[in-house]
C-alpha positions in Angstrom: -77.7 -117.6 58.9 -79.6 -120.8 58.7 -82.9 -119.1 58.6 -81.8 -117.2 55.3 -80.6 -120.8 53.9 -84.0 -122.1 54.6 -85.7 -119.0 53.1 -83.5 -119.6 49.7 -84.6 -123.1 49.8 -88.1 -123.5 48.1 -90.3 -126.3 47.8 -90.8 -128.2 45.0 -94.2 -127.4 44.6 -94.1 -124.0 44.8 -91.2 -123.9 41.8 -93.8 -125.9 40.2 -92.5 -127.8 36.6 -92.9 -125.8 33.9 -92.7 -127.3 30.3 -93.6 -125.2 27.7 -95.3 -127.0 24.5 -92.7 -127.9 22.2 -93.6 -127.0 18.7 -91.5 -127.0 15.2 -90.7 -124.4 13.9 -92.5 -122.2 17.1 -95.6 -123.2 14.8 -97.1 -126.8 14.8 -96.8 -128.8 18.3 -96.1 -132.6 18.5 -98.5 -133.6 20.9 -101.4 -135.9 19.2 -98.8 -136.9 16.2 -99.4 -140.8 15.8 -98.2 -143.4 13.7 -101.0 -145.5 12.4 -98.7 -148.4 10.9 -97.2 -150.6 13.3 -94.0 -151.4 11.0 -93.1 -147.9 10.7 -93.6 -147.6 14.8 -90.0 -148.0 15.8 -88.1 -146.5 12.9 -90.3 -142.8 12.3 -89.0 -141.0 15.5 -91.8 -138.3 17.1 -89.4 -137.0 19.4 -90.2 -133.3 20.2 -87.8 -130.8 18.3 -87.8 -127.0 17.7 -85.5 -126.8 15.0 -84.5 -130.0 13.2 -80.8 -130.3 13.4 -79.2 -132.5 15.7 -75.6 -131.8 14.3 -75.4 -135.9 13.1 -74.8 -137.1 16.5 -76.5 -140.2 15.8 -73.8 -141.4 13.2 -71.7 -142.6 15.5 -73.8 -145.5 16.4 -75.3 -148.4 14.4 -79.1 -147.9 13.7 -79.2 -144.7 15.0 -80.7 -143.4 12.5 -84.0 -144.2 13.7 -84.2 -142.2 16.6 -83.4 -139.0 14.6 -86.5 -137.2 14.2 -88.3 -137.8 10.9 -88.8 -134.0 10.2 -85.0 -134.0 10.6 -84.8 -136.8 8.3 -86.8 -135.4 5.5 -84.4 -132.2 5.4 -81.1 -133.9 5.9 -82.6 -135.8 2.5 -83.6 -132.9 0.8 -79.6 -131.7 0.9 -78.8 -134.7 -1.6 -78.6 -134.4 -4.8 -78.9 -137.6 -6.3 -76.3 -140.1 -7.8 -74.9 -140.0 -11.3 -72.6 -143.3 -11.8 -70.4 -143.1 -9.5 -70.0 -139.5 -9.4 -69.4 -137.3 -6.0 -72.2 -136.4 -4.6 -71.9 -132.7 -5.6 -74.8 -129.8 -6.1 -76.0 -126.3 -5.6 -77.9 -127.7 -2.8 -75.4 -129.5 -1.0 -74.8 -128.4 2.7 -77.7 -125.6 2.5 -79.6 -126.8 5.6 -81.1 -123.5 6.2 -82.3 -123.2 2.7 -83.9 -126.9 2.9 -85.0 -126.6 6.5 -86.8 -123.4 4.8 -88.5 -125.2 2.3 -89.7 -127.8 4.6 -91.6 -124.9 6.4 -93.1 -123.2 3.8 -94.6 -126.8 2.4 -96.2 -127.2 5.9 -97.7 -124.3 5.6 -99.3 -124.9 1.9 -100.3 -128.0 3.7 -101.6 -127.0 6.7 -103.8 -124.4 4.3 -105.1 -127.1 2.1 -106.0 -129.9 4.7 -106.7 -127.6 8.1 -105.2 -130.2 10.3 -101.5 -130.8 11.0 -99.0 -131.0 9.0 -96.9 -133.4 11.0 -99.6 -136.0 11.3 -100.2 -135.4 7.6 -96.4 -136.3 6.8 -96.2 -139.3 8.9 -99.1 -140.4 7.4 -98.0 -139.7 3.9 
């Protein structure tokens, strides 16, 4: 009995750590993304996502908002339609995350085309 405990039992470095590359959108990977402007360091937030959607958990807490991812950031803004004088904040773009999250992907690709480098390190620099 104890030898088949010992046989379920395998070293750590035989189960070895795998972490796969994470990359948005299964497409563009994070690693080598820098920001060049050291008052923008601590408020644009390179944390490695798939999918940019965090389901607002950082509302809850004050300045949160800079440790939300800045892809993340740029679709949650494109779901805002502006402000008309005190009006609600209504439009046919309201809520439509998929529909934003897909336009965000589709201009990464145009700019990945165009520049041939990556479109993450080309928005944080923009």
């Amino acid at each position: 009995m104890e030898a088949e405990a010992k046989e379920e039992q395998k070293p750590e470095e035989e189960l070895g750590e795998i972490k796969p590359e994470i990359k948005l959108f299964g497409r563009w990977p994070w690693d080598g993304v820098k920001v060049r402007d050291p008052g923008l360091f601590h408020y644009i937030s390179l944390k490695p996502i798939y999918v940019p959607h965090n389901f607002g958990r950082h509302e809850k807490t004050r300045f949160a908002k800079a440790n939300v991812n800045i892809v993340e950031r740029l679709v949650n803004r494109l779901m805002v339609p502006g402000r008309e004088r005190g009006l609600p904040k209504t439009g046919r773009f309201t809520g439509k995350r998929l529909h934003a999250m897909r336009i965000v992907e589709k201009a990464f690709e145009i700019i990945e085309k165009i520049t041939n480098e990556n479109p993450i390190q080309v928005f944080v620099r923009a």
